[in-house]
C-alpha positions as CSV (number, residue, x, y, z in Angstrom):
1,X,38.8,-52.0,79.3
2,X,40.1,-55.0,77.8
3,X,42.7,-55.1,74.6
4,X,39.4,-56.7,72.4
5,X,37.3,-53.9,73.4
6,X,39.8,-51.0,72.9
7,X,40.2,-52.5,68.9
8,X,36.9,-52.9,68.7
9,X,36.3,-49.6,69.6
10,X,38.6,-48.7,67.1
11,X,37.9,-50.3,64.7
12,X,34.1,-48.8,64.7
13,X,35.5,-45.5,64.8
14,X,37.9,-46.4,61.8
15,X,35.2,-47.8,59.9
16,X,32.8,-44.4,60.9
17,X,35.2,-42.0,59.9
18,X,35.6,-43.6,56.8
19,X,31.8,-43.5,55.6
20,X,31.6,-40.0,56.6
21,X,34.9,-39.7,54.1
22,X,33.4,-41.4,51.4
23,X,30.0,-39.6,51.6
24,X,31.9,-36.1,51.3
25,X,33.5,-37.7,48.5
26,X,30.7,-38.5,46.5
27,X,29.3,-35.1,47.8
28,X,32.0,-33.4,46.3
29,X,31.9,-35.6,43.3
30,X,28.4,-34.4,42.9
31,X,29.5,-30.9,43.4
32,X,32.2,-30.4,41.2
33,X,30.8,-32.5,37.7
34,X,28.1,-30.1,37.7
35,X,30.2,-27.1,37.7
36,X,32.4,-28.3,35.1
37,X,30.1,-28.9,32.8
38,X,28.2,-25.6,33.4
39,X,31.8,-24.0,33.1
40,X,32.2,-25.4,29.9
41,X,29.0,-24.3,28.8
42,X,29.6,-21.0,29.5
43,X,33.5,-20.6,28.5
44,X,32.8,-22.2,25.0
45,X,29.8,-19.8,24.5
46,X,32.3,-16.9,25.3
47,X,34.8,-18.1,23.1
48,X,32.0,-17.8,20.6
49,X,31.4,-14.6,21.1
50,X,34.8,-13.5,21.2
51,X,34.6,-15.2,17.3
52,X,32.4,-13.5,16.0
53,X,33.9,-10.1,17.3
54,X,37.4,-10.9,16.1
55,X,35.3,-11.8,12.7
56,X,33.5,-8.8,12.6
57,X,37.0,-6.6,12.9
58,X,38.0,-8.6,10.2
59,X,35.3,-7.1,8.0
60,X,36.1,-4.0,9.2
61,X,40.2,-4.5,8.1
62,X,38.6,-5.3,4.4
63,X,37.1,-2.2,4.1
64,X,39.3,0.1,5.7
65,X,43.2,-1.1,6.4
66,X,44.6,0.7,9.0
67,X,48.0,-0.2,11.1
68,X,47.1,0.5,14.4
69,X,43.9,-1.7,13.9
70,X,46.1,-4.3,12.3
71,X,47.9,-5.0,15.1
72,X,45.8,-5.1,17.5
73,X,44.1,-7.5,15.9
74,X,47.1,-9.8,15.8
75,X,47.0,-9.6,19.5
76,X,43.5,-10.5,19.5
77,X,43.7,-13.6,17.3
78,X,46.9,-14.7,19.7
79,X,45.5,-14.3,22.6
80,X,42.1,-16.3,21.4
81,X,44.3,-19.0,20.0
82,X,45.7,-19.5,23.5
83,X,42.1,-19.0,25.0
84,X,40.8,-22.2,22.9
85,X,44.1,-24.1,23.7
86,X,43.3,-23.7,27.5
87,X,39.8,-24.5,27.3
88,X,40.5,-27.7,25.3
89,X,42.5,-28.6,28.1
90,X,39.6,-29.2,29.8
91,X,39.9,-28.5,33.3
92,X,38.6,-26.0,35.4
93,X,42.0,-24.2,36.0
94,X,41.5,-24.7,32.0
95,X,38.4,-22.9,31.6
96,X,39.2,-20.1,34.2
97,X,42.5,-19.1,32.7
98,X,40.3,-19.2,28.7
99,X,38.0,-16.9,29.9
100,X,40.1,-14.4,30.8
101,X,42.1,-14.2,27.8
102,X,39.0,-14.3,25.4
103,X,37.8,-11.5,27.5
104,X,40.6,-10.0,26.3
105,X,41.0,-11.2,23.4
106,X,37.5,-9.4,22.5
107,X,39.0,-6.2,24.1
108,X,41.8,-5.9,21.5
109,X,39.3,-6.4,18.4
110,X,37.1,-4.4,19.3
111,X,39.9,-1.7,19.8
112,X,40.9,-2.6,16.2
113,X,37.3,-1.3,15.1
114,X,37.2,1.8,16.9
115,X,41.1,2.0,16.0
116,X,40.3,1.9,12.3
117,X,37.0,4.3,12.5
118,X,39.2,7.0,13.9
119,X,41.9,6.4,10.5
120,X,38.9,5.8,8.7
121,X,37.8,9.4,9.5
122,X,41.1,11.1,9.6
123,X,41.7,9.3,5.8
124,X,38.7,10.9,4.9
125,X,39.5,14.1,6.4
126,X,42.9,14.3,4.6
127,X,41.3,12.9,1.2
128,X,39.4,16.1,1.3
129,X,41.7,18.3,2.5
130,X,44.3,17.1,-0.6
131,X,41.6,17.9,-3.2
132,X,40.6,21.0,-2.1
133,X,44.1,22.3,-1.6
134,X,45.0,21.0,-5.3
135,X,41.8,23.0,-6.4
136,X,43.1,26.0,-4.9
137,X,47.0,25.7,-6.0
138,X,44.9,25.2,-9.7
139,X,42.9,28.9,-9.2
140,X,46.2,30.5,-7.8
141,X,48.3,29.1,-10.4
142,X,45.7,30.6,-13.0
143,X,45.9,33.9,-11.3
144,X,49.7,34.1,-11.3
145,X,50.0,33.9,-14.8
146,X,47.5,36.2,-15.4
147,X,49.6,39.1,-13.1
148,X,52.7,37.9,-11.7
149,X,53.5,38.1,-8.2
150,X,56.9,37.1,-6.3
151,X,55.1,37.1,-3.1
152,X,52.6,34.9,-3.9
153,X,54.4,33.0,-6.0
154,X,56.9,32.2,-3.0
155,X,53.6,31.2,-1.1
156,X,52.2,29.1,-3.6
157,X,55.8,27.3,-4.6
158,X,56.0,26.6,-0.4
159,X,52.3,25.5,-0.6
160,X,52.7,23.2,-2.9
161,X,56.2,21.6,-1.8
162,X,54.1,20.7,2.1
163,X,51.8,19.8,-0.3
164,X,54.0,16.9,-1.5
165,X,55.2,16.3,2.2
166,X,51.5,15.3,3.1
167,X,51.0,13.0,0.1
168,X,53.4,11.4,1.1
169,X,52.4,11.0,4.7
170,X,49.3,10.1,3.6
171,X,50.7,6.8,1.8
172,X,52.9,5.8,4.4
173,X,49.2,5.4,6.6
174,X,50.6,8.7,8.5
175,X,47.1,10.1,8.3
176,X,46.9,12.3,11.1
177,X,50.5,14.0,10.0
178,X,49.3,14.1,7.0
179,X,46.1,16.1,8.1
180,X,49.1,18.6,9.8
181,X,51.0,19.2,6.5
182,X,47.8,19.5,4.3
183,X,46.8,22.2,6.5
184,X,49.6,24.0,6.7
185,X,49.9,24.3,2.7
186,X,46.4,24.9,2.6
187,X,47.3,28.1,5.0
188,X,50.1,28.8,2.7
189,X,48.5,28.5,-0.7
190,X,45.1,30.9,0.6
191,X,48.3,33.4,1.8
192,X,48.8,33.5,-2.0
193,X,45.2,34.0,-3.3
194,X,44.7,36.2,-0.7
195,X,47.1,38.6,-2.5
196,X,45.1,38.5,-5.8
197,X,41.9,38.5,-4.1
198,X,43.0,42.2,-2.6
199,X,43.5,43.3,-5.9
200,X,40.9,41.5,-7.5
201,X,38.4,44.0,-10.2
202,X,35.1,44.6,-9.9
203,X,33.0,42.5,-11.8
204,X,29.8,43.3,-12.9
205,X,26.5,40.6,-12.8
206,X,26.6,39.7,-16.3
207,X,30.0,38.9,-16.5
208,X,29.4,36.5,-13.4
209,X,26.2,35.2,-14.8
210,X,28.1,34.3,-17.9
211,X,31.0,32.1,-16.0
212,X,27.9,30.6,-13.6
213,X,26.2,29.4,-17.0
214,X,29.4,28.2,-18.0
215,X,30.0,25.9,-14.8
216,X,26.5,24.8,-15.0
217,X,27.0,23.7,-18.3
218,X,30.0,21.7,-17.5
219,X,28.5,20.4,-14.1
220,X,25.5,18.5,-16.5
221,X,27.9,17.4,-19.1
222,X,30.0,15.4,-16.4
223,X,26.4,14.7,-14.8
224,X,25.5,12.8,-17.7
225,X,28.5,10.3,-18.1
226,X,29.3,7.0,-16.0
227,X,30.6,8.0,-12.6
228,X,32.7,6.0,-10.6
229,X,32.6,6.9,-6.6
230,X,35.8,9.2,-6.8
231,X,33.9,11.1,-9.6
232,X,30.7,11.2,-8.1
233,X,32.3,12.3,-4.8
234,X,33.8,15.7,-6.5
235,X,30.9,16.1,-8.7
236,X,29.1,16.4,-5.7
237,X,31.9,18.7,-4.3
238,X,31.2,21.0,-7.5
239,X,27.1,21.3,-7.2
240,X,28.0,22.2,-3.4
241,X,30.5,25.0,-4.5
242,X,28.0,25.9,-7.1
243,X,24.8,26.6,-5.0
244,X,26.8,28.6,-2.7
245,X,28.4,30.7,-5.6
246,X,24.5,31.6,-7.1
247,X,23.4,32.5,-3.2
248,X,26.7,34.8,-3.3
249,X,25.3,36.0,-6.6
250,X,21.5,36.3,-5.3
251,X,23.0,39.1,-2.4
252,X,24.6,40.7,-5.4
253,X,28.3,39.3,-3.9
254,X,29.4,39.1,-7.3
255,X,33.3,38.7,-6.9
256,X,32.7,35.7,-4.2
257,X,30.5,34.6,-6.8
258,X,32.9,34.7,-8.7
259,X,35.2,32.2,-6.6
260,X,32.9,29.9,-5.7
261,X,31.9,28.9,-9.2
262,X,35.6,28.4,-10.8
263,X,36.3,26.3,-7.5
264,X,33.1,24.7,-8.5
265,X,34.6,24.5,-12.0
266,X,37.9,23.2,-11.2
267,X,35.6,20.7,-9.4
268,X,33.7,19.3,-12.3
269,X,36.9,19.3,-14.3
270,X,38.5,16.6,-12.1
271,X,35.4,14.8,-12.2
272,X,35.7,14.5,-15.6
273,X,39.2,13.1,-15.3
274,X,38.2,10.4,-13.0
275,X,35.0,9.5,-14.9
276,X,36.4,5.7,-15.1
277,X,38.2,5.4,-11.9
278,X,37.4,2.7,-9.0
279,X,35.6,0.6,-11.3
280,X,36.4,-2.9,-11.1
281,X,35.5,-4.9,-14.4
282,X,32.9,-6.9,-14.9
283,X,34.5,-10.1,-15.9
284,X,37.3,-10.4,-13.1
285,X,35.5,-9.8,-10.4
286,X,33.3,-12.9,-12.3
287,X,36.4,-14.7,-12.4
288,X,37.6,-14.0,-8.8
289,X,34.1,-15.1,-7.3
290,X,34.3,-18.6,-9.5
291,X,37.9,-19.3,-8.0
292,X,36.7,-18.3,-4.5
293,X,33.6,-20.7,-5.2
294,X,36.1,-23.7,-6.2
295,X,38.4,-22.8,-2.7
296,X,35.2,-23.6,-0.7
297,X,34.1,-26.8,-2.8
298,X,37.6,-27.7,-1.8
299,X,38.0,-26.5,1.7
300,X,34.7,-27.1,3.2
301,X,34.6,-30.6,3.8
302,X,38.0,-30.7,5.8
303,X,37.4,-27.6,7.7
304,X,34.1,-28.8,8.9
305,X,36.1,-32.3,9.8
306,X,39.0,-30.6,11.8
307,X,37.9,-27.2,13.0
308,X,36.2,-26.1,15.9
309,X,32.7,-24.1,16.1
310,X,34.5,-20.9,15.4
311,X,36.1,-22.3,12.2
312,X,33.2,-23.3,10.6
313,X,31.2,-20.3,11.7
314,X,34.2,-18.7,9.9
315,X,33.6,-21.0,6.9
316,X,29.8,-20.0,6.9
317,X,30.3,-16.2,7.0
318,X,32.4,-16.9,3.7
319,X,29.9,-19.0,2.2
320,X,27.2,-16.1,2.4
321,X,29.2,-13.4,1.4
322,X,29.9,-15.3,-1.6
323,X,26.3,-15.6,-2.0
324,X,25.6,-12.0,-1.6
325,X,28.8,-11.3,-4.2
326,X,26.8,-13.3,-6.6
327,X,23.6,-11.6,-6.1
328,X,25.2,-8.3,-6.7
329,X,27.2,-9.1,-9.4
330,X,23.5,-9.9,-11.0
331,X,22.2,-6.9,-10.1
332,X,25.2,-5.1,-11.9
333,X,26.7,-3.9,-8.4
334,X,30.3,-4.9,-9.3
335,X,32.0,-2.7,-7.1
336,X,30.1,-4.1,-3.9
337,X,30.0,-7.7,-5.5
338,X,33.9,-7.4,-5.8
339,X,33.8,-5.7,-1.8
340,X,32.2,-9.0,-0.7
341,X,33.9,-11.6,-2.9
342,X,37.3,-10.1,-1.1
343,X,35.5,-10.4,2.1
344,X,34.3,-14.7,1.4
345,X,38.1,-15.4,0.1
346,X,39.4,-13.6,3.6
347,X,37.1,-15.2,5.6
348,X,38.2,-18.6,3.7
349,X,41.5,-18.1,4.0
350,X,41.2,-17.8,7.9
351,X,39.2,-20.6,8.1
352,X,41.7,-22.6,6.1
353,X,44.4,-21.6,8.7
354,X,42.4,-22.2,12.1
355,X,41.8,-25.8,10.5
356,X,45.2,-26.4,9.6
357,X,44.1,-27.2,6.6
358,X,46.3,-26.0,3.0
């Protein structure tokens, strides 16, 4: 074969190999466009969801602040921040590396719900606990001044000092330590009434019928005022205490009867006290929605310009619940109208910062 033929040769095979290179190229460059795009799709629709969780565990934070919840939802909004930072980087390595953390990311808040439910539930448990503990220390205290006893007044004094330990647990968010010391002065302070209740009289059905009508009489006079939540809540607590104090009297169980309806008593009394508490007035939380209103006018139209689909989803959530606070507020709900207008300047104000906006 000659020198001509052997570049010829070559050459052909040179210029062969090359279209079957630039075919798999454009094959390829079919191939991966495609993907990238349907990636995309699918990261940024995660990242949405992932959003809306973190959103919705915000809500949650509003209506019930609890530590544990709190900071796992700080890792949740880190983590999402560095999810949207990746996926802006647009790349698949990019979008890979986003969905992973806003996986996560949704992980931690919804941990911060079911974080906060459990507090929510153990605050609830030691709310109760505290007040029926005070209502006992209340009937013992009553009893030890009617017949003095060093025993029980021991009991009671060491009752009431764990008491004091779990109050102040309970503010420090130490709910479930709290529960602990509430119970144990609850042990100690039923360790005191216990002594009077060995050496209680006999009473007969007329002298229990007397301090039943009493109760009741108290129970509608409280009935019949404004109630707040807090005084609703122990009214409640009283009619409970009540109906079980007239079946106690119905089996002729006259000195439980007896109990139940001065713990029912000392139930209404408090209810009385607290006739005005948790009750937001009318006119600042009318204030506070009209401020939140001029943040939005203000905000809106730069948020919508810089933020991304999560921020003004963020913006939106705010703009209804400022909405439903004024609807409320109309229909005289001012506690819930000043629950949501709390909830639209939150949302705002996290809006505001995904934006960079001040």
């Amino acid at each position: 074969m000659t020198q001509a033929n052997t570049h010829r040769g070559s050459s052909s095979r040179i210029g062969r190999w090359a279209g079957v290179f630039f075919l798999l190229a454009l094959f390829g460059a079919g191939i991966a466009a495609p993907a990238l795009a349907q990636d995309e799709v699918t990261v940024r629709e995660e990242l949405l969801l992932t959003d809306r969780g973190i959103e919705r565990a915000v809500e949650r934070m509003l209506e019930n602040q609890c530590d544990r919840g709190g900071a796992l939802l700080r890792q949740a909004n880190t983590m999402q921040r560095v999810a949207w930072a990746d996926f802006r980087g647009n790349t698949l390595d990019g979008f890979r590396s986003a969905l992973t953390k806003t996986r996560r990311a949704r992980g931690f808040a919804s941990d911060a719900i079911a974080a906060c439910q459990v507090d929510l539930q153990v605050h609830e448990e030691a709310s109760s606990l505290f007040e029926s503990v005070r209502a006992s220390v209340t009937e013992a205290r009553a009893e030890l001044r009617e017949r003095p006893d060093a025993e029980a007044e021991r009991l009671l004094n060491a009752g009431e000092h764990q008491l004091e330990n779990a109050v102040e647990a309970y503010r420090a968010k130490e709910f479930r330590q709290a529960v602990r010391m509430g119970t144990i002065a609850n042990n100690l302070v039923q360790r005191a009434l216990q002594r009077f209740r060995d050496d209680t009289p006999t009473f007969g059905g007329e002298d229990v019928e007397a301090e039943l009508s009493e109760t009741e009489t108290l129970i509608r006079e409280v009935e019949s005022a404004g109630l707040g939540p807090r005084a609703q809540k122990l009214l409640e607590q009283a009619k409970s205490h009540q109906e079980k104090a007239r079946d106690f009297f119905a089996d002729a169980e006259f000195t439980k009867a007896l109990r139940w309806t001065r713990a029912a008593r000392v139930k209404a009394q408090e209810a009385s006290q607290n006739v005005s508490l948790d009750r937001p007035e009318r006119a600042r939380v009318e204030r506070a929605i009209e401020a939140i209103g001029d943040m939005i006018q203000e905000y809106d139209p730069k948020i919508r310009e810089q933020g991304a689909a999560g921020t003004v989803a963020l913006l939106e959530k705010a703009e209804e619940s400022l909405v439903d606070a004024r609807e409320q507020l109309r229909d005289d709900q001012v506690v819930v109208a000043a629950r949501s207008a709390r909830l639209a300047g939150s949302l705002l104000r996290r809006a505001a910062e995904k934006a960079g906006v001040r």
